[in-house]
N, CA, C and O atoms as CSV, one atom per row, in Angstrom:
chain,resi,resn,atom,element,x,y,z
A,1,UNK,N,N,50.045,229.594,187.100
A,1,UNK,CA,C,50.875,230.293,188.057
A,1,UNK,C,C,52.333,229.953,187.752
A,1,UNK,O,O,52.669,228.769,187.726
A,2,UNK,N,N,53.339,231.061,187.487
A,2,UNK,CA,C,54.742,230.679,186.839
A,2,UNK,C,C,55.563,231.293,187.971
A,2,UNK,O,O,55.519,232.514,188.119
A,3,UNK,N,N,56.133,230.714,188.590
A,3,UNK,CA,C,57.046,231.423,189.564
A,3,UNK,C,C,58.415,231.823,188.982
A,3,UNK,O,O,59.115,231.202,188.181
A,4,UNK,N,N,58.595,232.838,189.492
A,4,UNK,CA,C,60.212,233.184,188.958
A,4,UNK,C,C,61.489,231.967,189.641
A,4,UNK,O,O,61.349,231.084,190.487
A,5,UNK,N,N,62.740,232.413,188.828
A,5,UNK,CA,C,63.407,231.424,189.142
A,5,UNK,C,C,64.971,231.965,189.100
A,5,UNK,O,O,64.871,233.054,188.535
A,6,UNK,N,N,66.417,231.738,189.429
A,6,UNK,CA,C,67.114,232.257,189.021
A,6,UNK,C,C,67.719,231.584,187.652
A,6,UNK,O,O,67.012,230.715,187.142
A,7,UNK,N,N,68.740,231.847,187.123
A,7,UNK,CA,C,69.226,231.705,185.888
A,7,UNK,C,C,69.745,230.112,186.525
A,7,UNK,O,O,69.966,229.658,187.648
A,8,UNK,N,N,69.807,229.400,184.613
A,8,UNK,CA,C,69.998,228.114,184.813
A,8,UNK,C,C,71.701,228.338,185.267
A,8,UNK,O,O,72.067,227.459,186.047
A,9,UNK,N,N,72.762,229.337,184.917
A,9,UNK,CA,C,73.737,229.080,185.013
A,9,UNK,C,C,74.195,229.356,186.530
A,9,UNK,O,O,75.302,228.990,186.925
A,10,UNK,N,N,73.382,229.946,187.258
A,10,UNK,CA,C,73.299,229.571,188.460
A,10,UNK,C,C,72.929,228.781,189.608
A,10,UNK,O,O,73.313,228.938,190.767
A,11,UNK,N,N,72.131,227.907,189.147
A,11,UNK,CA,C,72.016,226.353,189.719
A,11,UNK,C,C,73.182,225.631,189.253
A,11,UNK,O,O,73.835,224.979,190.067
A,12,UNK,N,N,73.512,225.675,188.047
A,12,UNK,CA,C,74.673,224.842,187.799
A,12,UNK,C,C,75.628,225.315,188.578
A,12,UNK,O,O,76.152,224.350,189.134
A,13,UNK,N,N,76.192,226.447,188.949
A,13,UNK,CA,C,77.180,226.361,189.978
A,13,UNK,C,C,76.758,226.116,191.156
A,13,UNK,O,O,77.536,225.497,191.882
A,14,UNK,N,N,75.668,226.439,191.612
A,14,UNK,CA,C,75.410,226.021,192.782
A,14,UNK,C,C,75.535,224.467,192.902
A,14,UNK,O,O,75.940,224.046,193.986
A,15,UNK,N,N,75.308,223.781,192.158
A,15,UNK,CA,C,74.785,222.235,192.217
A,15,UNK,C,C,76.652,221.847,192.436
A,15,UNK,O,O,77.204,221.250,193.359
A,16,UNK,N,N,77.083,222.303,191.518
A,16,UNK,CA,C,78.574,221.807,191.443
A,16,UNK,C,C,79.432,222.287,192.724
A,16,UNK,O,O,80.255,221.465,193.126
A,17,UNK,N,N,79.346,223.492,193.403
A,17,UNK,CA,C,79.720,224.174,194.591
A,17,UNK,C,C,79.253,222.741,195.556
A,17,UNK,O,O,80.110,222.044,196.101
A,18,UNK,N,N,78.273,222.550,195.621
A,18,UNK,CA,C,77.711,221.329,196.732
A,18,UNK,C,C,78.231,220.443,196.553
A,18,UNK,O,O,78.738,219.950,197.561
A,19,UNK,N,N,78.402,219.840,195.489
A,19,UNK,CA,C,78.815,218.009,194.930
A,19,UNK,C,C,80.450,218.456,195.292
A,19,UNK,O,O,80.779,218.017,196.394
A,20,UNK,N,N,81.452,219.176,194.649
A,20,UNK,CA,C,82.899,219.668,195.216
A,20,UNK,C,C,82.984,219.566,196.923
A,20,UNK,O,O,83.910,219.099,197.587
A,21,UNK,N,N,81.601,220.209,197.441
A,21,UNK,CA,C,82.086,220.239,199.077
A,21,UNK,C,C,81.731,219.162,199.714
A,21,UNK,O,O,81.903,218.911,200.907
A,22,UNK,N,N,80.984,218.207,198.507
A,22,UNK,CA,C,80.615,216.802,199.709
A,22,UNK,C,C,81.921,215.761,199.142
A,22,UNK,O,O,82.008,214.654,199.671
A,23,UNK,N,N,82.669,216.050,198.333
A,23,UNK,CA,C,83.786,215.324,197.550
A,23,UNK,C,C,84.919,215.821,198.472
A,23,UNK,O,O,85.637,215.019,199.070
A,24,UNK,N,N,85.037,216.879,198.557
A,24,UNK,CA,C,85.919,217.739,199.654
A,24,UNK,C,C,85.833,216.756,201.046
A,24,UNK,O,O,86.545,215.854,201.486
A,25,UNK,N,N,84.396,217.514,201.568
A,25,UNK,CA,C,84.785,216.352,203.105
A,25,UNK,C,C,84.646,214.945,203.349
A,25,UNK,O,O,84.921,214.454,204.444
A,26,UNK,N,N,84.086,214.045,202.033
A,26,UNK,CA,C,84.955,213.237,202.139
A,26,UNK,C,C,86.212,212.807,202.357
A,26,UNK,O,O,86.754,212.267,203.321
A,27,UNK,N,N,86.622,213.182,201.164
A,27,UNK,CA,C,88.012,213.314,201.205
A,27,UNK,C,C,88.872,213.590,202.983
A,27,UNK,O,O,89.592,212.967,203.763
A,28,UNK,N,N,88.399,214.522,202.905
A,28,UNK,CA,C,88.772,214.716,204.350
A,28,UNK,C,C,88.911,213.689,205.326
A,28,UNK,O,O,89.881,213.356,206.007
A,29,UNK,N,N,87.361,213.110,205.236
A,29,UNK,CA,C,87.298,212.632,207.151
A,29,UNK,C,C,87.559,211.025,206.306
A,29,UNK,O,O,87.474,210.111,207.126
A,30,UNK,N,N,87.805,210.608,205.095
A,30,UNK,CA,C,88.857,209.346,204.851
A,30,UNK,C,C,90.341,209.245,205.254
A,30,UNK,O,O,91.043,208.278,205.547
A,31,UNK,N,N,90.635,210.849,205.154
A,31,UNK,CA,C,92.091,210.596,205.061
A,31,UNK,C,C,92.431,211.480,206.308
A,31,UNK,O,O,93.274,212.348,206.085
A,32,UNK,N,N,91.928,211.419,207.582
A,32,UNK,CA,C,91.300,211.875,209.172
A,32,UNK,C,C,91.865,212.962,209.081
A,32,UNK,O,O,92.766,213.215,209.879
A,33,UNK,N,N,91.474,213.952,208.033
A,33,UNK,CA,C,91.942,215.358,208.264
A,33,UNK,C,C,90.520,216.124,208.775
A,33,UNK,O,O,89.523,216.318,208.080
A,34,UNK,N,N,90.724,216.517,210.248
A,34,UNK,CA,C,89.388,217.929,210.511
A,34,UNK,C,C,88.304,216.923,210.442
A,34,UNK,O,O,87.263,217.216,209.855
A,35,UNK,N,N,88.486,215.570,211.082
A,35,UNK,CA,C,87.523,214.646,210.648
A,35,UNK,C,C,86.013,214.728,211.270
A,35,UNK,O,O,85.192,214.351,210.434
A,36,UNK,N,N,85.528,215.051,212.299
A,36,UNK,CA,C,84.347,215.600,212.712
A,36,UNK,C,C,83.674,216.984,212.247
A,36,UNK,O,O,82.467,217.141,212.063
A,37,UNK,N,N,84.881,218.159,212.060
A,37,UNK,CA,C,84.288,218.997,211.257
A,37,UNK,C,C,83.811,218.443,209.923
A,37,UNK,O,O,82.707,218.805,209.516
A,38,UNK,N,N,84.504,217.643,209.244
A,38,UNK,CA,C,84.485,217.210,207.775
A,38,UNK,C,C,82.791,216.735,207.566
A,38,UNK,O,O,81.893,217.123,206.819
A,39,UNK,N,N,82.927,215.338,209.010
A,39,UNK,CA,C,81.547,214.497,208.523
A,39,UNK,C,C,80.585,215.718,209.019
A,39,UNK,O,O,79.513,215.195,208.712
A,40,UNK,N,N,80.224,216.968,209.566
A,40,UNK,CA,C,79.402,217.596,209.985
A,40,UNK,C,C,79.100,218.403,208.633
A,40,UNK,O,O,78.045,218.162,208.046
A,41,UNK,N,N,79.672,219.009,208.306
A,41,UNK,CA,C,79.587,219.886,207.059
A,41,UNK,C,C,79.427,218.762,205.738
A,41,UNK,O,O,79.162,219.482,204.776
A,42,UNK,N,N,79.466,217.497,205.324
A,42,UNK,CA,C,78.678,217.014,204.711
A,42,UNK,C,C,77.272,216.528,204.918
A,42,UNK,O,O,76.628,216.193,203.923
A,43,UNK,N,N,76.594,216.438,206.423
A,43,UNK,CA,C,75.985,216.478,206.677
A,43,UNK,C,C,74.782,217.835,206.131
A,43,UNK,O,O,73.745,217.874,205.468
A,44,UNK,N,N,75.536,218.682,206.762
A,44,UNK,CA,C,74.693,219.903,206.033
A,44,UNK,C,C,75.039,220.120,205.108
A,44,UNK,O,O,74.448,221.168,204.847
A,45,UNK,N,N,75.798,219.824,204.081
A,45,UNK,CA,C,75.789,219.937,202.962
A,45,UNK,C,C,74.570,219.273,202.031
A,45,UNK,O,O,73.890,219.799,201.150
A,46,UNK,N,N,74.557,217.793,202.613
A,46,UNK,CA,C,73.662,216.718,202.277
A,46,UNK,C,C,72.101,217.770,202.162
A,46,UNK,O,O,71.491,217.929,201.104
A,47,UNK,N,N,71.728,218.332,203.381
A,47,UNK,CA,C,70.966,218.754,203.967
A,47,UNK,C,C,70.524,220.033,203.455
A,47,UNK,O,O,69.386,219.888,203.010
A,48,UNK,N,N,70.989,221.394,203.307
A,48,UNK,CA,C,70.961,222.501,203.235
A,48,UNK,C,C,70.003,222.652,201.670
A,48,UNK,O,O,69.258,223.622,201.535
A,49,UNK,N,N,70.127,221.608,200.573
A,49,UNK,CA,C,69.547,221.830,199.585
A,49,UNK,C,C,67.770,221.684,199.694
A,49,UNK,O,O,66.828,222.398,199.351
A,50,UNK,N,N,67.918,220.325,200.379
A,50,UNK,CA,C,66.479,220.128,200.377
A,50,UNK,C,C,65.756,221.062,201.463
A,50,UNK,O,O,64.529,221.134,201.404
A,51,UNK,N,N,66.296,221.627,202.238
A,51,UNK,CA,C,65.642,222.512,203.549
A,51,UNK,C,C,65.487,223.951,202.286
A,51,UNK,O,O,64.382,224.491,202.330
A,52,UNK,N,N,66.359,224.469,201.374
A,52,UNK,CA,C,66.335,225.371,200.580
A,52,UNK,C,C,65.387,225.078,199.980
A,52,UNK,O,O,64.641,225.782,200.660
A,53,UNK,N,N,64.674,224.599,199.208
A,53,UNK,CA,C,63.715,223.427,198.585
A,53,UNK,C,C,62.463,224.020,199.114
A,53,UNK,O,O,61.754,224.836,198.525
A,54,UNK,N,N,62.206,223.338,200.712
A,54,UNK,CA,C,61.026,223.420,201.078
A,54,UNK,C,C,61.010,224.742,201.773
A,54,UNK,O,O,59.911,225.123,202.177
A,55,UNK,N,N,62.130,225.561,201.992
A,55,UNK,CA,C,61.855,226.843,202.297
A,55,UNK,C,C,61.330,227.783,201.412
A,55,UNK,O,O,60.499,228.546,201.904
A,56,UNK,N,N,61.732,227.991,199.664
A,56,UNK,CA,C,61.492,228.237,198.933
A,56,UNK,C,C,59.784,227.717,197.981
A,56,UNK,O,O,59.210,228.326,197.078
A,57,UNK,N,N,59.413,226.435,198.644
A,57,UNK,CA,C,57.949,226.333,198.287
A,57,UNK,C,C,57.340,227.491,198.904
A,57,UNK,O,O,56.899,228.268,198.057
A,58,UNK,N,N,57.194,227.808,199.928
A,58,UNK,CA,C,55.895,228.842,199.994
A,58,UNK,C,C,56.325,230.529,199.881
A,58,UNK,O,O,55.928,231.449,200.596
A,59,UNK,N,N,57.365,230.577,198.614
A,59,UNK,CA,C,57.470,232.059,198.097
A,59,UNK,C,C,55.996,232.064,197.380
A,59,UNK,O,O,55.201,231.138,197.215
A,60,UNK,N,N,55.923,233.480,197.006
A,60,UNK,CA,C,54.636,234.105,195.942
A,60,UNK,C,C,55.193,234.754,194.758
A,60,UNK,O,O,56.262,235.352,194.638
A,61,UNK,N,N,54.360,234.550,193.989
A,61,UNK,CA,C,54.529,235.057,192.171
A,61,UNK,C,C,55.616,236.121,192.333
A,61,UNK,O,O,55.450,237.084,193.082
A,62,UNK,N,N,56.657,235.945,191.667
A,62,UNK,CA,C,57.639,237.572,191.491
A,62,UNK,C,C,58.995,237.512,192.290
A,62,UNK,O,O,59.921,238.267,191.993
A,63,UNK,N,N,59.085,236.623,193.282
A,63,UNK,CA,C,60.077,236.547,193.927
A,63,UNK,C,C,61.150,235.258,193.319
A,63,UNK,O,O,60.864,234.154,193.782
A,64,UNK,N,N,62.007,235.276,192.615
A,64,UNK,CA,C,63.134,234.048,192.828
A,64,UNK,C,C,63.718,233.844,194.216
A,64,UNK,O,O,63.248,234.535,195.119
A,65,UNK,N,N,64.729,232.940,194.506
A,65,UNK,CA,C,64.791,232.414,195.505
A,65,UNK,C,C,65.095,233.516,196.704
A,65,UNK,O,O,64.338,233.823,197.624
A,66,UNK,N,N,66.434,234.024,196.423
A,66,UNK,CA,C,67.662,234.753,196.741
A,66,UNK,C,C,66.738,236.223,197.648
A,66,UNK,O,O,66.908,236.676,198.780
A,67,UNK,N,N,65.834,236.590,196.620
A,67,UNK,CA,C,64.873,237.684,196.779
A,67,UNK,C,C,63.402,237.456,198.755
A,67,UNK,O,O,62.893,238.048,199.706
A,68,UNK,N,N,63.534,236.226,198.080
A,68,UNK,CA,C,62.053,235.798,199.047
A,68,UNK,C,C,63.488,235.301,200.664
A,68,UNK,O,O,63.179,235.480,201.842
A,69,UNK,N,N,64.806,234.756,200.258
A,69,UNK,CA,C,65.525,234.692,201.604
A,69,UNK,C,C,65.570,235.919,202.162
A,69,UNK,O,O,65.101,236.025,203.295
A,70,UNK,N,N,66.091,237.015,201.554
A,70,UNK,CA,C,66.435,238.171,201.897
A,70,UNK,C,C,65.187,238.519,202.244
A,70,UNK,O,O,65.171,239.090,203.335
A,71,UNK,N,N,64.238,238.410,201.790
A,71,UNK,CA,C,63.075,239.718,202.644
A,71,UNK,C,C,62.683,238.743,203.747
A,71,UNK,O,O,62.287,239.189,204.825
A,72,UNK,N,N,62.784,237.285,203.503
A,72,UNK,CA,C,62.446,236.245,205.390
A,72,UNK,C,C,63.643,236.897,206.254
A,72,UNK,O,O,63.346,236.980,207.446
A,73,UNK,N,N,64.904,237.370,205.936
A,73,UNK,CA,C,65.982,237.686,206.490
A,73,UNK,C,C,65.939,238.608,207.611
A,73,UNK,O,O,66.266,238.447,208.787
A,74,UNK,N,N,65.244,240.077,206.703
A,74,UNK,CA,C,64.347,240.913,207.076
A,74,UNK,C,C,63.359,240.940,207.859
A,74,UNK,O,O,63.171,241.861,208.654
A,75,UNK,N,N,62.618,239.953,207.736
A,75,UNK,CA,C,61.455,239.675,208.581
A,75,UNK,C,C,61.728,238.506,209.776
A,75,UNK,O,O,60.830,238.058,210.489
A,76,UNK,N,N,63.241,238.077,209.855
A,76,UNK,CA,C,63.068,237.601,210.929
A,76,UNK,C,C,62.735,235.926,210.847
A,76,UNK,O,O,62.627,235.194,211.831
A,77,UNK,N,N,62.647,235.650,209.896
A,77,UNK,CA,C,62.155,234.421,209.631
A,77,UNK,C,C,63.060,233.036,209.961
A,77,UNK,O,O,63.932,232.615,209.201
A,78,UNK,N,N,62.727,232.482,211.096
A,78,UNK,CA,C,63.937,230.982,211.489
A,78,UNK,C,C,64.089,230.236,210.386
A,78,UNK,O,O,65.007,229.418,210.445
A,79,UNK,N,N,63.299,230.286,209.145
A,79,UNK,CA,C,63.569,228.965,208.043
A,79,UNK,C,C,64.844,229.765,207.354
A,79,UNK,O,O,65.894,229.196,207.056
A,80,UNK,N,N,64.565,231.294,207.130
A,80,UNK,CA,C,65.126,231.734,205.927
A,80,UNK,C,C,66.930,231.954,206.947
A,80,UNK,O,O,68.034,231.849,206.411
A,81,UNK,N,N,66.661,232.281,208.543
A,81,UNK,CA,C,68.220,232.135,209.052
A,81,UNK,C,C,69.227,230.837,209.038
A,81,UNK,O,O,70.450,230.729,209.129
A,82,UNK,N,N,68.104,229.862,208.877
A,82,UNK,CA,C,68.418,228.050,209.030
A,82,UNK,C,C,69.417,228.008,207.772
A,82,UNK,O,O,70.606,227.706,207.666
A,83,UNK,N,N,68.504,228.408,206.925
A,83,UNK,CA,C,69.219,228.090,205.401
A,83,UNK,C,C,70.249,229.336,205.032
A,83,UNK,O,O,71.086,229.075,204.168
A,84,UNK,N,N,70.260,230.275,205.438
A,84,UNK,CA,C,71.392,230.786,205.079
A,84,UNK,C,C,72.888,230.599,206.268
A,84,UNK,O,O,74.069,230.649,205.926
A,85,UNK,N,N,72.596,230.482,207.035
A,85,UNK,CA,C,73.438,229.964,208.318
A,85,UNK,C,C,74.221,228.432,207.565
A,85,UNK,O,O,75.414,228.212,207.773
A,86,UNK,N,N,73.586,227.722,206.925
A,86,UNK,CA,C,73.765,226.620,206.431
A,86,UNK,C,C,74.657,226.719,205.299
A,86,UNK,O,O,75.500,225.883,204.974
A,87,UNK,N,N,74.443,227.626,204.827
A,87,UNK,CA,C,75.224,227.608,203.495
A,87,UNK,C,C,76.498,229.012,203.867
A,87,UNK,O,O,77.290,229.432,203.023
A,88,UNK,N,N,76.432,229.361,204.845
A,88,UNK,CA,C,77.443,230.146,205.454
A,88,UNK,C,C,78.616,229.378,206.642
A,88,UNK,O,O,79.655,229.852,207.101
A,89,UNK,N,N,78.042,228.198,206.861
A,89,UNK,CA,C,78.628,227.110,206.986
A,89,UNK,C,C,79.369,226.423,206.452
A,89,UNK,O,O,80.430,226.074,206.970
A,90,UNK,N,N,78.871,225.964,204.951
A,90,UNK,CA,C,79.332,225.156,204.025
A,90,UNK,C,C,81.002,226.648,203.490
A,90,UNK,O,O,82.226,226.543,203.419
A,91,UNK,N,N,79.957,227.852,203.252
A,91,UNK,CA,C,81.461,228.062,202.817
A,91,UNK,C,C,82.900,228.815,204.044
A,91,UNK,O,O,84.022,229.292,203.877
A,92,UNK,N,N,82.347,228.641,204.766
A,92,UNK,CA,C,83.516,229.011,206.029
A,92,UNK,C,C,84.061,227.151,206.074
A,92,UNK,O,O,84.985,227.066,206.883
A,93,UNK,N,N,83.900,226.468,205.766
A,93,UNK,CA,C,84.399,224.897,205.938
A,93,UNK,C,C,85.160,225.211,204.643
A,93,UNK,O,O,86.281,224.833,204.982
A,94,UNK,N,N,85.284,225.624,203.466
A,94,UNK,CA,C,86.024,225.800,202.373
A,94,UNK,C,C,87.248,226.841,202.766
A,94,UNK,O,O,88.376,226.733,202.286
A,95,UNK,N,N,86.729,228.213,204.030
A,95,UNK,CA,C,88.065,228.675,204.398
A,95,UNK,C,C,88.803,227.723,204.701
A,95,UNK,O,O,89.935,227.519,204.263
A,96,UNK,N,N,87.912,226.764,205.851
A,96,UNK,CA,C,89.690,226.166,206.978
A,96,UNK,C,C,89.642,224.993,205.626
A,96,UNK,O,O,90.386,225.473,204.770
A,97,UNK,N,N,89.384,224.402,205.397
A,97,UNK,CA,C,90.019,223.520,203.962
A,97,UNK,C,C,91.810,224.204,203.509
A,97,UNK,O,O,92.981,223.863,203.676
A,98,UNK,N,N,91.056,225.300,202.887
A,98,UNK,CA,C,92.457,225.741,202.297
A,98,UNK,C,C,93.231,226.380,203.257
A,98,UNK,O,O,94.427,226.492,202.986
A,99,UNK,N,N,92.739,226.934,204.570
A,99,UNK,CA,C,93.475,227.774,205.573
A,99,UNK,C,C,93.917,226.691,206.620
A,99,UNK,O,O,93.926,227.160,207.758
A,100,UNK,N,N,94.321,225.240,206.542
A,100,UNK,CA,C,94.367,223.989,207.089
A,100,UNK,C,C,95.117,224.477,208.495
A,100,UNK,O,O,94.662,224.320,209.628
A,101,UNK,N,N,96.354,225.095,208.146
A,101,UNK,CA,C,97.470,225.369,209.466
A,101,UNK,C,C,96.891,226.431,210.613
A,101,UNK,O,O,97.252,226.481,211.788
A,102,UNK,N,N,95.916,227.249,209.967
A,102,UNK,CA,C,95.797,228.017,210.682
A,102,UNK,C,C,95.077,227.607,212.068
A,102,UNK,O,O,95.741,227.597,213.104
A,103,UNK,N,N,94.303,227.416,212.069
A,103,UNK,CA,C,93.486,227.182,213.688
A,103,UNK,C,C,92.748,225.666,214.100
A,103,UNK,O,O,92.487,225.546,215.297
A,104,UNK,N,N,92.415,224.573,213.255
A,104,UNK,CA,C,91.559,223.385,213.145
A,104,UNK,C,C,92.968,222.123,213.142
A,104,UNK,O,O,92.610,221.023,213.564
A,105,UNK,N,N,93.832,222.181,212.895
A,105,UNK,CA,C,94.818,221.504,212.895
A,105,UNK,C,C,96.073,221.278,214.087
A,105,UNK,O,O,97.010,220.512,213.860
């Protein structure tokens, strides 16, 4: 049984997107900028991979990841809203990062 998968050059950014945003809010809640937002969003940062992980174990033959979220999306599914909510998280914390003055400060 071979499950599909996406391209390796897309884990590599993904992997590096994550390790940048847990380096990011560090950074942050050391140097007490947005410091509760900061430690929260490394939290789920920490988090969001391995919940992706075990959400993605019980796809079936033919689906890569991206494919089997979108049709749980569709169907309503609390794992597949958890994990994308999560990573729609992680990158709205990269807006106010660079959008610092605007509203969190």
């Amino acid at each position: 049984m071979m499950f599909e998968t996406l391209p390796n050059w897309v884990w590599i950014f993904y992997y590096l997107f994550i390790i940048a945003t847990l380096a990011a809010t560090i950074y942050n809640a050391v140097h007490k900028r947005k410091r509760a937002l900061s430690v929260f969003t490394a939290i789920v940062t920490l988090i969001t991979p391995f919940l992706s992980f075990l959400y993605a174990l019980s796809r079936s033959d033919g689906l890569n990841e991206w494919e089997y979220i979108g049709i749980g999306l569709q169907e309503g599914s609390l794992w597949a809203l958890t994990v994308t909510a999560a990573h729609l998280m992680i990158v709205a914390w990269w807006f106010f990062f660079f959008v610092k003055d605007l509203i969190l400060d």
